[in-house]
N, C-alpha and C positions, 0 to 999 in steps of 0.2 A: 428328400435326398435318400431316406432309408429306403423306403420305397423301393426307390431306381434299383437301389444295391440289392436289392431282395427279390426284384426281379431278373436281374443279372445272375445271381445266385441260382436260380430255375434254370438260366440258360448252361450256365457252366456244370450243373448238376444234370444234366440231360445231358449234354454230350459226352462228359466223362463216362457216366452209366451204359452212356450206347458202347462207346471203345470198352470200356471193360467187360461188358456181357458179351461182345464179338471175340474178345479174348481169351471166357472163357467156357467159350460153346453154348452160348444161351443165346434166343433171339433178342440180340440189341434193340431192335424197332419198337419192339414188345414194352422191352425194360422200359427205355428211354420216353414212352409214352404214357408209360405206370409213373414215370419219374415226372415227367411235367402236369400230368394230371395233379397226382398230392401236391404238387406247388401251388399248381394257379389253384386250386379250391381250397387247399385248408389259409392261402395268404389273399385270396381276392372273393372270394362266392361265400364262406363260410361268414367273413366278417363284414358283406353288405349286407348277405340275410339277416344278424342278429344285431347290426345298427337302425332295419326297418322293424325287428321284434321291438327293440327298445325303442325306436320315433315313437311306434302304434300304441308302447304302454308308457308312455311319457305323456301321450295326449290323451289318451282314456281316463290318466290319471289329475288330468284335467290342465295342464299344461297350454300355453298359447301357440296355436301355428306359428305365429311370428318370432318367437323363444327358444322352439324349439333345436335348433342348432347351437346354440350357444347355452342350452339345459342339457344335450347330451355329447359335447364334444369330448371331456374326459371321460368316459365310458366308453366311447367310439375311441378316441384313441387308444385306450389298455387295451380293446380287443382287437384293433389292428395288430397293436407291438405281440399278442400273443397269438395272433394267426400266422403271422411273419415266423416267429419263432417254433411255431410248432409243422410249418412247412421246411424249412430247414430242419428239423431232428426228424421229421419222415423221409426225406431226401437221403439223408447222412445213415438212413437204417436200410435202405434201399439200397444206398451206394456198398455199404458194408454185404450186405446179402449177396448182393450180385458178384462184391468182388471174390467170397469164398468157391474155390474150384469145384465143382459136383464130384461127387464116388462115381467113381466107373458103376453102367448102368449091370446089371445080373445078364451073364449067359442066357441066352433062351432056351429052353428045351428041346428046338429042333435041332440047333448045333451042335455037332460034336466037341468032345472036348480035345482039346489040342493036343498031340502024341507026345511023352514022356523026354525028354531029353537027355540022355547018357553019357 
């Protein structure tokens, strides 16, 4: 059930991201795919790779194939709940970033400057 919700959380964090960098002159497409990238990897890719780290040194450390799931489920589950978590506070740093407006970009040098107003 977290899960579900944590994936939901990717979704509604990615299209917030797109509408707010369209808002405020940045490319949404951009954003929004920097935004679901940190989701699915730091909450899906990060925490299978280091549950097959942990299978590989659970059996090396002599451990039985047939054990093995129920020798590393509470370890596999903390680093689920802390990939989950740590995909939401990248999300949420993302979303912050984008939502602050850019400075007006510097005059260029071949422009003139604009004539004095009196």
């Amino acid at each position: 059930m977290i899960g579900i919700v944590a994936l939901v959380a990717i979704v509604v964090f990615t299209i917030q991201v797109y509408k707010t960098a369209n808002g405020t002159g940045r490319n949404g497409a951009l954003w929004a795919l920097l935004t679901a990238a940190v989701g699915v990897v730091l909450q899906l890719v990060v925490p299978f790779i280091l549950g097959i780290v942990l299978a590989v040194a659970y059996l090396a450390a002599g451990s039985s194939p047939e054990t093995i799931e129920s020798d590393i489920m509470w370890p596999a589950t903390l680093i689920g709940i802390a990939g989950m978590i740590l995909s939401i506070v990248g999300m949420v740093l993302i979303s912050k970033h984008v939502a602050k407006v850019p400075d007006d970009p510097p005059m260029s040098a071949a422009a003139p400057p604009p004539p004095p107003q009196f």
